[in-house]
PyMOL CGO cylinders between C-alpha atoms (Angstrom):
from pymol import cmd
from pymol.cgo import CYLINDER

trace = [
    CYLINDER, 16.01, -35.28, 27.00, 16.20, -34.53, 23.08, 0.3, 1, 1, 1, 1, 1, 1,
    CYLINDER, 16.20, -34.53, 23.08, 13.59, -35.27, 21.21, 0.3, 1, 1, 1, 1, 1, 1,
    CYLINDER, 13.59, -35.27, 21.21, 11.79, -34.08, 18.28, 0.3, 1, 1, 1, 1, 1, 1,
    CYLINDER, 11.79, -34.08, 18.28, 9.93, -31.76, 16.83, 0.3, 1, 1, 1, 1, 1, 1,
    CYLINDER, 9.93, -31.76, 16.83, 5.37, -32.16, 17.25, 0.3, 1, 1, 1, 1, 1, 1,
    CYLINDER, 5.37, -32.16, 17.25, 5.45, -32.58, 13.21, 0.3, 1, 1, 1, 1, 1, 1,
    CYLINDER, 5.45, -32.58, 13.21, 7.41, -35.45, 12.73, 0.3, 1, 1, 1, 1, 1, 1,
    CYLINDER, 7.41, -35.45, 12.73, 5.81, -38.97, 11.62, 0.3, 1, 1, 1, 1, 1, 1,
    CYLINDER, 5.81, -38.97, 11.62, 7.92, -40.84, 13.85, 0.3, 1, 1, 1, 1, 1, 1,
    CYLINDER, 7.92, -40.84, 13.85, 6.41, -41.81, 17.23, 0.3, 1, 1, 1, 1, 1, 1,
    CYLINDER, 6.41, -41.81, 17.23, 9.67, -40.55, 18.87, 0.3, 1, 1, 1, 1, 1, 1,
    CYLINDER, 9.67, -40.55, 18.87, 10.16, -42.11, 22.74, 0.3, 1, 1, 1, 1, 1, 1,
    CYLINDER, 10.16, -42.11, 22.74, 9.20, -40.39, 26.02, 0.3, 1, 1, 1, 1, 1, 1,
    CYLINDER, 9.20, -40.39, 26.02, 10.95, -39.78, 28.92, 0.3, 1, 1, 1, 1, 1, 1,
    CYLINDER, 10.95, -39.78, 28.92, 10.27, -43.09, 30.43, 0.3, 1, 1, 1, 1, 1, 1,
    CYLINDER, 10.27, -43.09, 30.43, 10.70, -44.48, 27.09, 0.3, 1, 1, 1, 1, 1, 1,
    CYLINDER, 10.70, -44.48, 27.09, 14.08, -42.89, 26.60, 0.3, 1, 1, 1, 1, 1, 1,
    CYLINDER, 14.08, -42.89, 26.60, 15.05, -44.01, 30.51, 0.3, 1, 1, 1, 1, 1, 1,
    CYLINDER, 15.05, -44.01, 30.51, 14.30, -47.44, 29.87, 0.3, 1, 1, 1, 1, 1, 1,
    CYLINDER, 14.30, -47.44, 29.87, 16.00, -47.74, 26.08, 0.3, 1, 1, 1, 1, 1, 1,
    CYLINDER, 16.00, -47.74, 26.08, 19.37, -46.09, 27.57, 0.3, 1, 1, 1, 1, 1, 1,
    CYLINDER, 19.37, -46.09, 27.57, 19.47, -47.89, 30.80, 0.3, 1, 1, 1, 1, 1, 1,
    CYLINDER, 19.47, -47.89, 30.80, 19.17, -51.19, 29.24, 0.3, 1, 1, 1, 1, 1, 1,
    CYLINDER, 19.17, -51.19, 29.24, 21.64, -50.06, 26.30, 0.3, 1, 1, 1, 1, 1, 1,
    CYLINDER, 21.64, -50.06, 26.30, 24.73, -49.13, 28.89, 0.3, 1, 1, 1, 1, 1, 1,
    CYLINDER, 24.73, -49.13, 28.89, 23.66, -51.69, 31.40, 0.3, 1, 1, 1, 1, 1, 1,
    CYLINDER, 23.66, -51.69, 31.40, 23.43, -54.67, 28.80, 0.3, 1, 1, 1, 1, 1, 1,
    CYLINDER, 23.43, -54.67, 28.80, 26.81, -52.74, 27.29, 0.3, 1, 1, 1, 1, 1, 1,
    CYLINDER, 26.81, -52.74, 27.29, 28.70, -53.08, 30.53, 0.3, 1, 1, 1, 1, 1, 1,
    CYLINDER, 28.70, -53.08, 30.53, 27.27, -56.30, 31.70, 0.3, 1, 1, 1, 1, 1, 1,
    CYLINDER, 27.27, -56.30, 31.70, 28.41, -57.89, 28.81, 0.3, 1, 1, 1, 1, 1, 1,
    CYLINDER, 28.41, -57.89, 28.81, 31.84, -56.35, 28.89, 0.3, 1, 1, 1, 1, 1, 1,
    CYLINDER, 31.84, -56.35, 28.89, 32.68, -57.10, 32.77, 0.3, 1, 1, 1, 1, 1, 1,
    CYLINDER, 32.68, -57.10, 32.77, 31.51, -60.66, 31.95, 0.3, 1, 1, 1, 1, 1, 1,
    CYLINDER, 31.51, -60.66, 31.95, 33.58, -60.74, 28.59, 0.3, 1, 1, 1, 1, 1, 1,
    CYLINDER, 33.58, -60.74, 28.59, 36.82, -59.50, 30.93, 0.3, 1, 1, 1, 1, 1, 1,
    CYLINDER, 36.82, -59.50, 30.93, 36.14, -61.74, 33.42, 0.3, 1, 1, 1, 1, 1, 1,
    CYLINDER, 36.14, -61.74, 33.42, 36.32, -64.79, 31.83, 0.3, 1, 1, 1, 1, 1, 1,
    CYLINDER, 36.32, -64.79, 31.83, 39.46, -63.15, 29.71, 0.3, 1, 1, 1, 1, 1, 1,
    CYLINDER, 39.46, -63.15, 29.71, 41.11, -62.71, 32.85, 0.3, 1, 1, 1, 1, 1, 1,
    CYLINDER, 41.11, -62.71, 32.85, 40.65, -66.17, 34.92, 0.3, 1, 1, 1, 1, 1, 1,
    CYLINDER, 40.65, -66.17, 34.92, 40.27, -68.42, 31.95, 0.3, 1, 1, 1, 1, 1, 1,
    CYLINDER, 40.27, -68.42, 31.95, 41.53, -66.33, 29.04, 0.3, 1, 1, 1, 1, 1, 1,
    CYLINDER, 41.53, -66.33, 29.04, 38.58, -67.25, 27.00, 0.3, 1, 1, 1, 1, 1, 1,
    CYLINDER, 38.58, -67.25, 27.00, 36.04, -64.40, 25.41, 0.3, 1, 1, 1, 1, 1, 1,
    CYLINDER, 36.04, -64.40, 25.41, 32.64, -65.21, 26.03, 0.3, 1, 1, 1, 1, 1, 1,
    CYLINDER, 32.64, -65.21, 26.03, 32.21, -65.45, 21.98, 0.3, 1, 1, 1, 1, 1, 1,
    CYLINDER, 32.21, -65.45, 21.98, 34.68, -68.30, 22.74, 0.3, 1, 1, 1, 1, 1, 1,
    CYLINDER, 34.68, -68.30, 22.74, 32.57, -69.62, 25.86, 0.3, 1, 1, 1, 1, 1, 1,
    CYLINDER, 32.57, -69.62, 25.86, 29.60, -69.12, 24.15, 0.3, 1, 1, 1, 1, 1, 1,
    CYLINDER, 29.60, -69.12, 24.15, 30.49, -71.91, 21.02, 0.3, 1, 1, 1, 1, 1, 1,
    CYLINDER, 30.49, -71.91, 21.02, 32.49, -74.63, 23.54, 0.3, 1, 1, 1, 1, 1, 1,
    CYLINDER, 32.49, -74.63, 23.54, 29.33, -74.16, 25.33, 0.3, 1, 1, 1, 1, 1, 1,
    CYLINDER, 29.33, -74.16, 25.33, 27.36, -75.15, 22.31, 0.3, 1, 1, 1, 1, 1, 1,
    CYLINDER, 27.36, -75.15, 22.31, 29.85, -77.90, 20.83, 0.3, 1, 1, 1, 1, 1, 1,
    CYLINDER, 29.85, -77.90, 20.83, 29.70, -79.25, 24.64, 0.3, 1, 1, 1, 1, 1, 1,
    CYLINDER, 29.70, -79.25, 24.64, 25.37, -79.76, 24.34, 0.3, 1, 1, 1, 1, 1, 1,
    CYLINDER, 25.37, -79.76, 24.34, 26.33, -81.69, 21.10, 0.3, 1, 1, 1, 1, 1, 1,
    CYLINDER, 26.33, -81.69, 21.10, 28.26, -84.04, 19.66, 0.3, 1, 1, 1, 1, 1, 1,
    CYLINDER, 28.26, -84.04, 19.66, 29.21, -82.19, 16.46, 0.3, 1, 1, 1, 1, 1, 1,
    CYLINDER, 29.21, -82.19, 16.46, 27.47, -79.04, 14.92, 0.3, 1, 1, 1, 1, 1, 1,
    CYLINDER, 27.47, -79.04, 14.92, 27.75, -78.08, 11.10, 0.3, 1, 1, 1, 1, 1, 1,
    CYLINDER, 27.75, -78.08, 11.10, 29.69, -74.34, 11.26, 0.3, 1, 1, 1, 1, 1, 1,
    CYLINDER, 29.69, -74.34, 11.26, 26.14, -73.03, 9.92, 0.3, 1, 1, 1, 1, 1, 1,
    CYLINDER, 26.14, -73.03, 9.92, 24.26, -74.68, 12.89, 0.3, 1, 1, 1, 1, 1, 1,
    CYLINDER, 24.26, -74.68, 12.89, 26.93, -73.25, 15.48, 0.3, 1, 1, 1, 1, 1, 1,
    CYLINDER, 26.93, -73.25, 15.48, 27.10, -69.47, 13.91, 0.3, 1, 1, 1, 1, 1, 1,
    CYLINDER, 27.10, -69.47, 13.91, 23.09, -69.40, 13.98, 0.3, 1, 1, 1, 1, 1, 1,
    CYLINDER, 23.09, -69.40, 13.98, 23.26, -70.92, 17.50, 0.3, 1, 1, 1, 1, 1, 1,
    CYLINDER, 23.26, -70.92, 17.50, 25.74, -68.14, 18.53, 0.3, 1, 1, 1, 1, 1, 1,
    CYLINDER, 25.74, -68.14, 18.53, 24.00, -65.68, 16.63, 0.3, 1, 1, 1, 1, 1, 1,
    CYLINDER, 24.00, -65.68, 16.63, 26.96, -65.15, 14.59, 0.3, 1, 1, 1, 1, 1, 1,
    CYLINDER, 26.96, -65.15, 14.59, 27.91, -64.34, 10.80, 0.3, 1, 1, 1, 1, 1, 1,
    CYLINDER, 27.91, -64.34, 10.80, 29.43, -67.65, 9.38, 0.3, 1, 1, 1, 1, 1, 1,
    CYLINDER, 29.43, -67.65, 9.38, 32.60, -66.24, 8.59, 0.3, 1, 1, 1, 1, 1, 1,
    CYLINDER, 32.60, -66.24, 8.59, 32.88, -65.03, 12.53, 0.3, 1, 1, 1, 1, 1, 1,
    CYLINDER, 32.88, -65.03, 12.53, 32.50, -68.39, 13.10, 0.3, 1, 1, 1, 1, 1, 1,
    CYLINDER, 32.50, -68.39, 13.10, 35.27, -69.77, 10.92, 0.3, 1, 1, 1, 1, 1, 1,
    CYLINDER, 35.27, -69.77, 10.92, 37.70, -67.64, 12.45, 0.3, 1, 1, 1, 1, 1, 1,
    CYLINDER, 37.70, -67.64, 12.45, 36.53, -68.43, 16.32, 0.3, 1, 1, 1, 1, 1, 1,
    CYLINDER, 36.53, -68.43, 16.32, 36.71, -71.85, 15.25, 0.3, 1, 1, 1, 1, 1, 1,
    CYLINDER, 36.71, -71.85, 15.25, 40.40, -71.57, 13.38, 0.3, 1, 1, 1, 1, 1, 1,
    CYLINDER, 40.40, -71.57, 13.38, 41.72, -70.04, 16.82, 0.3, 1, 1, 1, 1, 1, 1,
    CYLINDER, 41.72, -70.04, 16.82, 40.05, -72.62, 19.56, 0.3, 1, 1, 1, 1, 1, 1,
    CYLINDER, 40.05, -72.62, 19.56, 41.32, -75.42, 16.97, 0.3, 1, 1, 1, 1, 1, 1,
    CYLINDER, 41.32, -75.42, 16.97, 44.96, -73.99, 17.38, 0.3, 1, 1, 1, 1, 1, 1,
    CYLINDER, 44.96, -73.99, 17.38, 44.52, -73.89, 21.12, 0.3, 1, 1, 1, 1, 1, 1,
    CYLINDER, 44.52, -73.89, 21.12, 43.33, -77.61, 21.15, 0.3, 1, 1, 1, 1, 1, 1,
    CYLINDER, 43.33, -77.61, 21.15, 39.58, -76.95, 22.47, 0.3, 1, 1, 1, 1, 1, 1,
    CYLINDER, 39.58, -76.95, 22.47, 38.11, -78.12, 19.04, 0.3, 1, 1, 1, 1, 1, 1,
    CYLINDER, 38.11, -78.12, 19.04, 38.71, -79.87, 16.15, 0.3, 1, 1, 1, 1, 1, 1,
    CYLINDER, 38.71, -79.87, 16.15, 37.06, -79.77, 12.38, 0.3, 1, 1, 1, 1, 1, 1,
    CYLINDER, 37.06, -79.77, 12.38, 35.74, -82.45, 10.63, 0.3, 1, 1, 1, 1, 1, 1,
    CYLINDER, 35.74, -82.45, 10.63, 35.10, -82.69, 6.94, 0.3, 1, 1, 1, 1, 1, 1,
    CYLINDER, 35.10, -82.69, 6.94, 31.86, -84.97, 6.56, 0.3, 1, 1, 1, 1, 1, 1,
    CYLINDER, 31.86, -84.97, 6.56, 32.46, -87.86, 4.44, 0.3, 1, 1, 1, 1, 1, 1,
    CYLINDER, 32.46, -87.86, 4.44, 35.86, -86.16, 3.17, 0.3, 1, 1, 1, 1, 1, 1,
    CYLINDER, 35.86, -86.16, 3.17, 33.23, -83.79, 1.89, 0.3, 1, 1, 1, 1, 1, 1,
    CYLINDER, 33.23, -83.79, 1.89, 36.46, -80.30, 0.94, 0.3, 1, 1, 1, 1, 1, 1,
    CYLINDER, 36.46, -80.30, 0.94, 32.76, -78.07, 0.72, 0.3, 1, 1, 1, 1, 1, 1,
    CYLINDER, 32.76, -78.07, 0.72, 33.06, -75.50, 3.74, 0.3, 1, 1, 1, 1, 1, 1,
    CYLINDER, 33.06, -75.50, 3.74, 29.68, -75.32, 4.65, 0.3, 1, 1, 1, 1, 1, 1,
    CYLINDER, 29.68, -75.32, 4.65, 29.40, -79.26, 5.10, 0.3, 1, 1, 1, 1, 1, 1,
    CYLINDER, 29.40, -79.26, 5.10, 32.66, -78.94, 7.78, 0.3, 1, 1, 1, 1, 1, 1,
    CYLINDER, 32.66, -78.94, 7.78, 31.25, -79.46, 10.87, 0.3, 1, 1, 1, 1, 1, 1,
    CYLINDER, 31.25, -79.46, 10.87, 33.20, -79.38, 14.07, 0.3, 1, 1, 1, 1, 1, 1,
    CYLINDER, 33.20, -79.38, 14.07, 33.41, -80.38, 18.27, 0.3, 1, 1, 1, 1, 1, 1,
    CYLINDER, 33.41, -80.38, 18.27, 34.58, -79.89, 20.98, 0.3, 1, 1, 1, 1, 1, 1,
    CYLINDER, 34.58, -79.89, 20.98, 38.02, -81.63, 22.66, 0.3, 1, 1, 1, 1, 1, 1,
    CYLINDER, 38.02, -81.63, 22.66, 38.71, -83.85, 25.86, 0.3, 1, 1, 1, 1, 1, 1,
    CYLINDER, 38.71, -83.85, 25.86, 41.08, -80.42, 26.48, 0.3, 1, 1, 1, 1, 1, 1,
    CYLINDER, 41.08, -80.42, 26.48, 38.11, -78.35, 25.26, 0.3, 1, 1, 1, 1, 1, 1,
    CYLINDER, 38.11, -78.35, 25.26, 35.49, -79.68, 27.94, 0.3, 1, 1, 1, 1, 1, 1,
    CYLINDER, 35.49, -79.68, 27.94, 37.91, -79.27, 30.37, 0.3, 1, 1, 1, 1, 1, 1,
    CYLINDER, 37.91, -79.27, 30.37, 38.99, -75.46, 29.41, 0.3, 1, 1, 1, 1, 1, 1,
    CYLINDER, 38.99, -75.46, 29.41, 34.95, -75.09, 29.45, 0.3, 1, 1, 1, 1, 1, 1,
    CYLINDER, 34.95, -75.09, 29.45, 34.41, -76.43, 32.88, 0.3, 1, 1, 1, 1, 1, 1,
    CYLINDER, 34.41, -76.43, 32.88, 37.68, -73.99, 34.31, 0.3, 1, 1, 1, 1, 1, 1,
    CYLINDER, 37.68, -73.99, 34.31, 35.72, -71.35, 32.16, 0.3, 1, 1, 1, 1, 1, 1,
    CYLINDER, 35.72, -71.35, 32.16, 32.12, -72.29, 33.61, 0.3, 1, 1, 1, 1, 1, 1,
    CYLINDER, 32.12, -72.29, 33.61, 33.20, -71.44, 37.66, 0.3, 1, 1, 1, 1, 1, 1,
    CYLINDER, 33.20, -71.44, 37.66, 33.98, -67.86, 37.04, 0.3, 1, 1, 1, 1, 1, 1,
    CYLINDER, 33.98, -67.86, 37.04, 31.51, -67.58, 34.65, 0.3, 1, 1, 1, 1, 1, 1,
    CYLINDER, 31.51, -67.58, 34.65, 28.85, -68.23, 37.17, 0.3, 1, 1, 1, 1, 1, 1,
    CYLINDER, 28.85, -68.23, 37.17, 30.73, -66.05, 39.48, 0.3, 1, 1, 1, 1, 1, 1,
    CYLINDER, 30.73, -66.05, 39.48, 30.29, -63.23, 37.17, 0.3, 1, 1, 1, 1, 1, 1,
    CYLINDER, 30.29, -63.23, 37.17, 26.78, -63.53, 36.47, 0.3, 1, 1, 1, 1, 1, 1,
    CYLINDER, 26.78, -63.53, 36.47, 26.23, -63.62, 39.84, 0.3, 1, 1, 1, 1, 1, 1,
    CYLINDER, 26.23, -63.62, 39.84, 28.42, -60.63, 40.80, 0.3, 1, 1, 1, 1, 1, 1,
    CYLINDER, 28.42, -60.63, 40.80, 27.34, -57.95, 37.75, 0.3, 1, 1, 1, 1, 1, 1,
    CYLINDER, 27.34, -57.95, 37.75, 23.51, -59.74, 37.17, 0.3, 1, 1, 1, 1, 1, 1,
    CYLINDER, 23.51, -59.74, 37.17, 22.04, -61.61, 39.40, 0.3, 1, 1, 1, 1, 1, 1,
    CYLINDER, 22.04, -61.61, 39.40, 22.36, -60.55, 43.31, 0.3, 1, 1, 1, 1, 1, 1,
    CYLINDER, 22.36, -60.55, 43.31, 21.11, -57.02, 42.36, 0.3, 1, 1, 1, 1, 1, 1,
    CYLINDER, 21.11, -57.02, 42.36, 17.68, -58.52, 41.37, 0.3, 1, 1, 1, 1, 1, 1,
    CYLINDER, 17.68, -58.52, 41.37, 15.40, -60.28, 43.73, 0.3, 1, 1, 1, 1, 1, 1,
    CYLINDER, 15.40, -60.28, 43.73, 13.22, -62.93, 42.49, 0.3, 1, 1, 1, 1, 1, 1,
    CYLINDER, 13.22, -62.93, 42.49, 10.71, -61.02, 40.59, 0.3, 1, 1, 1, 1, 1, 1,
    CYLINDER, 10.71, -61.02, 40.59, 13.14, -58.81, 39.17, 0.3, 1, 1, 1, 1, 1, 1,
    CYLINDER, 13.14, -58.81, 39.17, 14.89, -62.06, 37.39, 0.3, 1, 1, 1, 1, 1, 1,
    CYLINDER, 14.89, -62.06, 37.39, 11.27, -63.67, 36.66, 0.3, 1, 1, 1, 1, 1, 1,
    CYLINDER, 11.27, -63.67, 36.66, 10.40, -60.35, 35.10, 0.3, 1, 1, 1, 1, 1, 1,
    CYLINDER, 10.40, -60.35, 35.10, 13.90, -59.97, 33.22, 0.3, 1, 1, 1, 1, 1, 1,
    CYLINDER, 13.90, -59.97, 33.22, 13.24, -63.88, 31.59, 0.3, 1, 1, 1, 1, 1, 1,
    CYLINDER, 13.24, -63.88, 31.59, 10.17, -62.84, 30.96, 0.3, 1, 1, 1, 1, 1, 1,
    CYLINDER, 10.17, -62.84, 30.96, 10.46, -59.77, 29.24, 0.3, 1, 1, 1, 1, 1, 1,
    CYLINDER, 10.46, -59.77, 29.24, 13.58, -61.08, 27.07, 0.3, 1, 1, 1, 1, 1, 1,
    CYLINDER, 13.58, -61.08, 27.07, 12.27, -64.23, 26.05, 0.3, 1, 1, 1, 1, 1, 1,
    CYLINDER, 12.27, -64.23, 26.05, 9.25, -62.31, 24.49, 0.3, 1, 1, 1, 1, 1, 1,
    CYLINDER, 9.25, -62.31, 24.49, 11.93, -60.18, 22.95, 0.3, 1, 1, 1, 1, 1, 1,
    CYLINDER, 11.93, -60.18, 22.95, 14.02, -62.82, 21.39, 0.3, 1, 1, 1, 1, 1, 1,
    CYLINDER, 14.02, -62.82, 21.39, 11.02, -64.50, 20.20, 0.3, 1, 1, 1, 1, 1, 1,
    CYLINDER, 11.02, -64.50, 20.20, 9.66, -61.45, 18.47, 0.3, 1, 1, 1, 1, 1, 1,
    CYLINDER, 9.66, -61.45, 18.47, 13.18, -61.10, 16.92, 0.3, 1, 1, 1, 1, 1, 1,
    CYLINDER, 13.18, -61.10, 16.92, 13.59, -64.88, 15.62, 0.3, 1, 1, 1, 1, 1, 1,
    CYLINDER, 13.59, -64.88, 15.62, 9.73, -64.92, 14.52, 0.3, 1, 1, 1, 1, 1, 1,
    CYLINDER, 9.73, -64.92, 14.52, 10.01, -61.84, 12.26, 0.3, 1, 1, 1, 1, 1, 1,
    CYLINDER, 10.01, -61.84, 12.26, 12.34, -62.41, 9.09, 0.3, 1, 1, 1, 1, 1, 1,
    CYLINDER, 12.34, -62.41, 9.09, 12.66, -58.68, 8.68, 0.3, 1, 1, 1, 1, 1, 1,
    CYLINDER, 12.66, -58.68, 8.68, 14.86, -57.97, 11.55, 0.3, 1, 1, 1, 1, 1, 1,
    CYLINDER, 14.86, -57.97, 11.55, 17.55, -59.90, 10.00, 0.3, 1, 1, 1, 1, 1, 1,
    CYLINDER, 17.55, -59.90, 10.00, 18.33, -61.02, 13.45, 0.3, 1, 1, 1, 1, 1, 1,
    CYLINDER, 18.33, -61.02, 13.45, 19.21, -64.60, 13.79, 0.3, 1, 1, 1, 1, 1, 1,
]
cmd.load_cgo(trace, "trace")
């Protein structure tokens, strides 16, 4: 593996090190895209898409800011999911208290968006299943919460990441 040179100040990663950083980078890479084409193919939602009806279905209404930290999205990502699954009929924006401000708007989810979320959900689970979670055994996926939710903690408890 490449790596570099004794002098340099930066603790560069071992072979182990570099094993575990590119196996999770492609796997995480290709999990995400089978599951993204998966649910383009039998519900012809993204899992961006999923991902906020999913949201907007665990609440009544969300302000746009609430949903794109919730997705860990940029706001204006948001705004544009939201402008397409409005056109399709899955949700609908609300101005609070005829408030014209943008980042007051808040939004939620349809009768026709619940439903397009629970088509969605069934091959969704399918998919995890498939690419995820029948090649681990049960330690493997205690392990795998494990490890992740200490990551994503670390991320959201240190500002400097700029993660959200």
């Amino acid at each position: 593996m490449w790596t570099m040179t004794e002098d340099s100040a930066v603790p560069w990663l071992d072979d182990a090190e570099q094993i575990a950083w590119r196996s999770f980078m492609n796997g995480t890479q290709r999990l995400f895209d089978a599951i993204n084409d998966s649910l383009v193919e039998t519900s012809g939602l993204t899992f961006a898409d999923y991902r906020i009806l999913v949201l907007l279905s665990e609440n009544d209404q969300m302000r746009m800011s609430a949903l794109a930290d919730g997705a860990l999205s940029t706001k204006s990502t948001i705004s544009r999911r939201i402008a397409r699954l409005a056109e399709a009929g899955f949700v609908e924006r609300l101005a609070k208290d005829h408030d014209k401000d943008a980042r007051n708007r808040v939004c939620r989810i349809t009768p026709a968006g619940r439903d397009k979320l629970h088509e969605a959900a069934k091959g969704h689970v399918v998919a995890v299943r498939t690419y995820l979670l029948d090649h681990l055994d049960d330690h493997e996926r205690q392990a795998m919460g494990t490890t992740f939710s200490k990551v994503d903690k670390w991320l959201r408890d240190n500002p400097q990441t700029r993660v959200k």
